[in-house]
N, C-alpha and C positions, 0 to 999 in steps of 0.2 A: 096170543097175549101171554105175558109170562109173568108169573104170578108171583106175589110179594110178601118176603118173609121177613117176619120181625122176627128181633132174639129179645127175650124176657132178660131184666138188669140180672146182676148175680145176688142171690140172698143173701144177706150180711151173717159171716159166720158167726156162732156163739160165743159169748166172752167166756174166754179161758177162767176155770174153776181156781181157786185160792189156796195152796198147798199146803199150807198149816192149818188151815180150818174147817176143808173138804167145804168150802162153797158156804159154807154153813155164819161163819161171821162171829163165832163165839170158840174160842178155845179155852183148856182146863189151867186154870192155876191154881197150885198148891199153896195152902193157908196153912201157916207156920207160926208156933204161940210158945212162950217161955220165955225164957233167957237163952236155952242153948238153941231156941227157935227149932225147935220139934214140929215136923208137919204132921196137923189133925186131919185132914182133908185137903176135898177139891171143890172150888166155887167155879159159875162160871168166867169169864173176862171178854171183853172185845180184842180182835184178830189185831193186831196192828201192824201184820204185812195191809191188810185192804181196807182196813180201818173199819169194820163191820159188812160191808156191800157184798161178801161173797166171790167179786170180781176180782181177779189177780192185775197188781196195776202192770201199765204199758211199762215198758222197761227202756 
């Protein structure tokens, strides 16, 4: 009798990380205040390669 092999589906690979914001969904923008627009600092802001999600979109 010969015996019966299944193959297990393939695991769906991980969504590819978001390169401006290392996955993260927040990157830094500079806050700039004056007339000559002097930057004081950094706030956070949303990614808008992925629009927050981390995931790098399908291309």
């Amino acid at each position: 009798m010969a015996t019966r092999r299944t193959t297990k589906p393939p695991k769906d690979p991980a969504p590819a990380v978001c390169s401006p914001c290392d996955g993260s969904g927040m990157v830094a923008a500079t806050v700039r205040v004056g007339r000559k627009r002097r930057p004081v600092g950094q706030q956070d802001g949303l990614c808008l390669n992925c629009l927050g999600s981390g995931t790098a979109p399908d291309a």
